[in-house]
N, CA, C and O of each residue as an XYZ file, in Angstrom:
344
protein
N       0.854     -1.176      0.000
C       0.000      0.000      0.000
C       0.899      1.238      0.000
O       1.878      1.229      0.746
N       0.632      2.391     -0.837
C       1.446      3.357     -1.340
C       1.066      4.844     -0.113
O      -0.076      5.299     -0.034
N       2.303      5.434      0.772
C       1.945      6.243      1.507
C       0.566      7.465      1.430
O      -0.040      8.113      2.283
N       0.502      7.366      0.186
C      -0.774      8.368     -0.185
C      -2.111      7.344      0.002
O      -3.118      7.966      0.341
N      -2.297      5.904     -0.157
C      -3.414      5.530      0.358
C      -3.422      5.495      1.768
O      -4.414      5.865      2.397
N      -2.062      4.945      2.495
C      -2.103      5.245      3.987
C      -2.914      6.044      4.788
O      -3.837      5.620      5.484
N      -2.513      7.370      4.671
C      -2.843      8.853      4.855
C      -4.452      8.827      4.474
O      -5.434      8.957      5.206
N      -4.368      8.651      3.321
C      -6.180      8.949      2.463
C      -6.955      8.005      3.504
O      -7.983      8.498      3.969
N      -6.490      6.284      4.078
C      -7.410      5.475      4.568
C      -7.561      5.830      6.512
O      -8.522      5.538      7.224
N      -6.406      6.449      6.883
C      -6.175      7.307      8.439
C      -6.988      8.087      8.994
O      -7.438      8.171     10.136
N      -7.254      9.171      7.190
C      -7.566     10.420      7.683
C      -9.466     10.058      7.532
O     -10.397     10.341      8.286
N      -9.424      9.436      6.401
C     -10.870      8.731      6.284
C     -11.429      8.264      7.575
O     -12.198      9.001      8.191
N     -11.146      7.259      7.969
C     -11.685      6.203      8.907
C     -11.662      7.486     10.451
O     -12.696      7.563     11.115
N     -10.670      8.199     10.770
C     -10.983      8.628     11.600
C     -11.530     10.699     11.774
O     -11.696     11.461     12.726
N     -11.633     10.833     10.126
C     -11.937     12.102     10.147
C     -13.461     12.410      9.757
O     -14.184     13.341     10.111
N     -13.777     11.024      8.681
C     -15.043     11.196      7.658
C     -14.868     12.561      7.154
O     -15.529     13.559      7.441
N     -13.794     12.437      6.294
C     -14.302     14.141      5.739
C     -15.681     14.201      4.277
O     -16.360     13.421      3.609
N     -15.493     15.342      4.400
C     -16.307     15.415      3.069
C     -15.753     15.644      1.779
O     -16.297     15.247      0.748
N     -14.674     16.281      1.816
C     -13.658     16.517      0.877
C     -12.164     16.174      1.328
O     -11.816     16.380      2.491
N     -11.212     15.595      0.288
C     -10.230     14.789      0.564
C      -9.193     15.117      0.355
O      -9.121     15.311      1.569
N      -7.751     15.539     -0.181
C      -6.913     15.515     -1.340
C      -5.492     15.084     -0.268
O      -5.264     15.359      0.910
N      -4.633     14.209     -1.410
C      -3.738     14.044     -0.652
C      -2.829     13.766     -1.950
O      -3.040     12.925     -2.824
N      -1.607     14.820     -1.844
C      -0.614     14.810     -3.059
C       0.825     14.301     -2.563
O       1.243     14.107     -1.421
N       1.040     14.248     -3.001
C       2.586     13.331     -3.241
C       3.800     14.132     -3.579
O       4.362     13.848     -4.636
N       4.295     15.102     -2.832
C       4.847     15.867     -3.675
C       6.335     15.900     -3.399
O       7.042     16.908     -3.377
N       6.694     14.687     -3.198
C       8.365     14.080     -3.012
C       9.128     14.855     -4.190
O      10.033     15.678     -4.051
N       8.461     14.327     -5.567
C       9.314     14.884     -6.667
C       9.884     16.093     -7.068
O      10.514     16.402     -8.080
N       9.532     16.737     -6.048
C       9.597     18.629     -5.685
C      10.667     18.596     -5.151
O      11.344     19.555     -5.521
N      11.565     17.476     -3.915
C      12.266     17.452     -3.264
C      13.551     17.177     -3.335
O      14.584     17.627     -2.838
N      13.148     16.034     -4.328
C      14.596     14.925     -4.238
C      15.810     15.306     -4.251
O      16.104     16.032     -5.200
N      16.577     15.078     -3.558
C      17.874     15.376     -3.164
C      18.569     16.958     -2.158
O      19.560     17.688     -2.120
N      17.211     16.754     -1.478
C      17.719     17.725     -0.972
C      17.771     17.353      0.800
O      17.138     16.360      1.160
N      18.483     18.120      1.791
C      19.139     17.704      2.942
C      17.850     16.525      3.599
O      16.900     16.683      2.831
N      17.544     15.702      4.418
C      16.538     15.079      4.993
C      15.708     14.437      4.234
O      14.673     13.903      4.633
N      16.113     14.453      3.098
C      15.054     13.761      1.856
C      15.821     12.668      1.785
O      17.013     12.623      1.481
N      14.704     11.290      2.238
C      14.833     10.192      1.852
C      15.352      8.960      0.986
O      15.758      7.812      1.170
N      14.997     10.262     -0.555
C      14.918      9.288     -1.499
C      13.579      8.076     -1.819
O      13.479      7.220     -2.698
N      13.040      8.301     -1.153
C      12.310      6.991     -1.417
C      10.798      7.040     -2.455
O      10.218      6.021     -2.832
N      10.354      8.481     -2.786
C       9.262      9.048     -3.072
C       8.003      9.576     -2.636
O       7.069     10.149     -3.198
N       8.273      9.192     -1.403
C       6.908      8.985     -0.281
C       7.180      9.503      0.980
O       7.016      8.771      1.956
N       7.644     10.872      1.148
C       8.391     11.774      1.953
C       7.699     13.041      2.058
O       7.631     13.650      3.125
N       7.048     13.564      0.692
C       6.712     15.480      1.420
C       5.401     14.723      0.744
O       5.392     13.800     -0.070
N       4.212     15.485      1.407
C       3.200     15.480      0.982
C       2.287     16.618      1.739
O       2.498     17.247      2.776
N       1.101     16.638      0.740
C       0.109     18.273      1.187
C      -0.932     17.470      1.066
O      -1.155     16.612      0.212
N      -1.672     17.868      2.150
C      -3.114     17.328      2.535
C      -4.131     18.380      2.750
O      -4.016     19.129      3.721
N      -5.106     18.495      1.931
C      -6.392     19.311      1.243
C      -7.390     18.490      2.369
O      -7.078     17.300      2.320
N      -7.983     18.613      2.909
C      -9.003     18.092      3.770
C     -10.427     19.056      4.482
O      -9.923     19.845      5.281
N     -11.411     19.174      4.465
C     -12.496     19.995      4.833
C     -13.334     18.359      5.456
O     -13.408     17.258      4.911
N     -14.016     19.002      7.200
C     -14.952     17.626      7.345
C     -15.516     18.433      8.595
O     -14.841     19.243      9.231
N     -16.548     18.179      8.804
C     -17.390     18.492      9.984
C     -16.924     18.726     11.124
O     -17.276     19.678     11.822
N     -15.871     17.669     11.509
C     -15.499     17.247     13.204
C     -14.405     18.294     13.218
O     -13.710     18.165     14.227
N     -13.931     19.524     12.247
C     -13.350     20.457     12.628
C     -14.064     21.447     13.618
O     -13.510     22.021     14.556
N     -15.367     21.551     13.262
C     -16.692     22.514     13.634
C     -15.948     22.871     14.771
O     -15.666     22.042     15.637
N     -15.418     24.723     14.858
C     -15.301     24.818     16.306
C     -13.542     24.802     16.679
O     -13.219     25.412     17.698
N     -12.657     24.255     16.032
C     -11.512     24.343     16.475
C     -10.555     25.258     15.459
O     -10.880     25.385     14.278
N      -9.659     25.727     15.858
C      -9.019     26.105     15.456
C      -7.808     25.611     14.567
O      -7.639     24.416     14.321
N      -6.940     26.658     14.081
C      -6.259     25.884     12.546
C      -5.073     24.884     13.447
O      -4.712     23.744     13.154
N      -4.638     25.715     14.593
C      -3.649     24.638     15.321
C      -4.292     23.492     15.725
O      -3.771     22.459     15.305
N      -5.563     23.327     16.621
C      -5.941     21.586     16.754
C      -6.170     21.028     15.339
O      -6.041     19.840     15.041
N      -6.481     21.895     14.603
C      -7.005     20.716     13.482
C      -5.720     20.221     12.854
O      -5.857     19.242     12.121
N      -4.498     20.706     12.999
C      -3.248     20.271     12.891
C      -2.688     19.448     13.588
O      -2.003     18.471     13.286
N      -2.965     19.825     14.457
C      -2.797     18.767     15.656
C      -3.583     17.447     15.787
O      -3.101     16.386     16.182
N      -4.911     17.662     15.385
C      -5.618     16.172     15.249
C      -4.768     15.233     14.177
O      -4.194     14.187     14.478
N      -4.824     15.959     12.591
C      -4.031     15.206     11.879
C      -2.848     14.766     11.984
O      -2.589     13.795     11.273
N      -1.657     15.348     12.953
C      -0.445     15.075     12.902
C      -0.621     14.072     14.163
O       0.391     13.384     14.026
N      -1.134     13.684     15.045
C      -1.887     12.802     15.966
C      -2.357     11.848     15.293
O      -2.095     10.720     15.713
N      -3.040     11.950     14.272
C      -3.644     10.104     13.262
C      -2.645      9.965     12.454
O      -2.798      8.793     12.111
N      -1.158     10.575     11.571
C      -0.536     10.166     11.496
C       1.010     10.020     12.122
O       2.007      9.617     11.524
N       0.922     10.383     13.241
C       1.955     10.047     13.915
C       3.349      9.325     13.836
O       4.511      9.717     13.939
N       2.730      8.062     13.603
C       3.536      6.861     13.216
C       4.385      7.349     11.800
O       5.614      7.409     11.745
N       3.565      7.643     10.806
C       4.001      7.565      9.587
C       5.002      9.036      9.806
O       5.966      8.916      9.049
N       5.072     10.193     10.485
C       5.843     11.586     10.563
C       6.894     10.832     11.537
O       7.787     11.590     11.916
N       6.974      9.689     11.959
C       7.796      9.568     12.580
C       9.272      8.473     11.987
O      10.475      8.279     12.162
N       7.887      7.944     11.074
C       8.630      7.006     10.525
C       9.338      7.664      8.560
O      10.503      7.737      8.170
N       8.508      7.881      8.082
C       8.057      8.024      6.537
C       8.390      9.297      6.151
O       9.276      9.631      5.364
N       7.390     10.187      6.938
C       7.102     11.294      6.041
C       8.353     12.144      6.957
O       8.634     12.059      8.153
N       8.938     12.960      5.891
C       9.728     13.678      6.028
C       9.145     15.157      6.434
O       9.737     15.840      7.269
N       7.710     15.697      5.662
C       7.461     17.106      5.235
C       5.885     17.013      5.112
O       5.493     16.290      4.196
N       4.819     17.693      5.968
C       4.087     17.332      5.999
C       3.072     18.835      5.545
O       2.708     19.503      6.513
N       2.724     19.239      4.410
C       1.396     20.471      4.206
C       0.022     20.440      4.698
O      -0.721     19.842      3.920
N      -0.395     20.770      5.456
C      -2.095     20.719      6.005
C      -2.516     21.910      5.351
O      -2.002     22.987      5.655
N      -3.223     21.840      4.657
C      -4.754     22.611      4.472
C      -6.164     22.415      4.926
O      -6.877     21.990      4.017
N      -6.949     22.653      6.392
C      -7.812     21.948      6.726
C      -8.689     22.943      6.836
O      -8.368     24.103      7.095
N     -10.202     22.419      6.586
C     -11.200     23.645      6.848
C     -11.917     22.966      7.628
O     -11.740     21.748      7.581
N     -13.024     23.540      8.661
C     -14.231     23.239      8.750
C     -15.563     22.818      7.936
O     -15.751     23.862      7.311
N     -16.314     22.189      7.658
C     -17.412     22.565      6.652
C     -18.518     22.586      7.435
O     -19.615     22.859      6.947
């Protein structure tokens, strides 16, 4: 399973958003200091879902960097949030 379904099936199961996007955008990077190499390192996440209702842009950063945890600790090098309320 490819880090962009990871992320897409994380943020799903525990966000239900209504709108989704999750880009891949390693190829922007490669070779530069902390970059992996591997392809599956910087990525930007587009996300709008209900269960923001009410918080601000830091928790809702904080929720997501909390469901992927594992993977910023392990994987992802570089992480973009774009999150709204809807």
């Amino acid at each position: 399973m490819s880090m962009t379904d990871i992320i897409t099936q994380k943020l799903t199961q525990s966000l239900a958003p209504e709108a989704l996007e999750v880009i891949n955008e390693s190829d922007m990077h490669a070779g530069h200091a902390g970059s992996p190499g591997t392809g599956e390192s910087h990525f930007r996440i587009k996300i709008t879902t209900s269960k923001f209702q009410g918080h601000s842009r830091l928790q809702m950063h904080q929720a997501i960097n909390k469901i992927l945890s594992d993977e910023l600790k392990n994987t992802i090098h570089a992480l973009a949030i774009e999150a709204k309320a809807s």
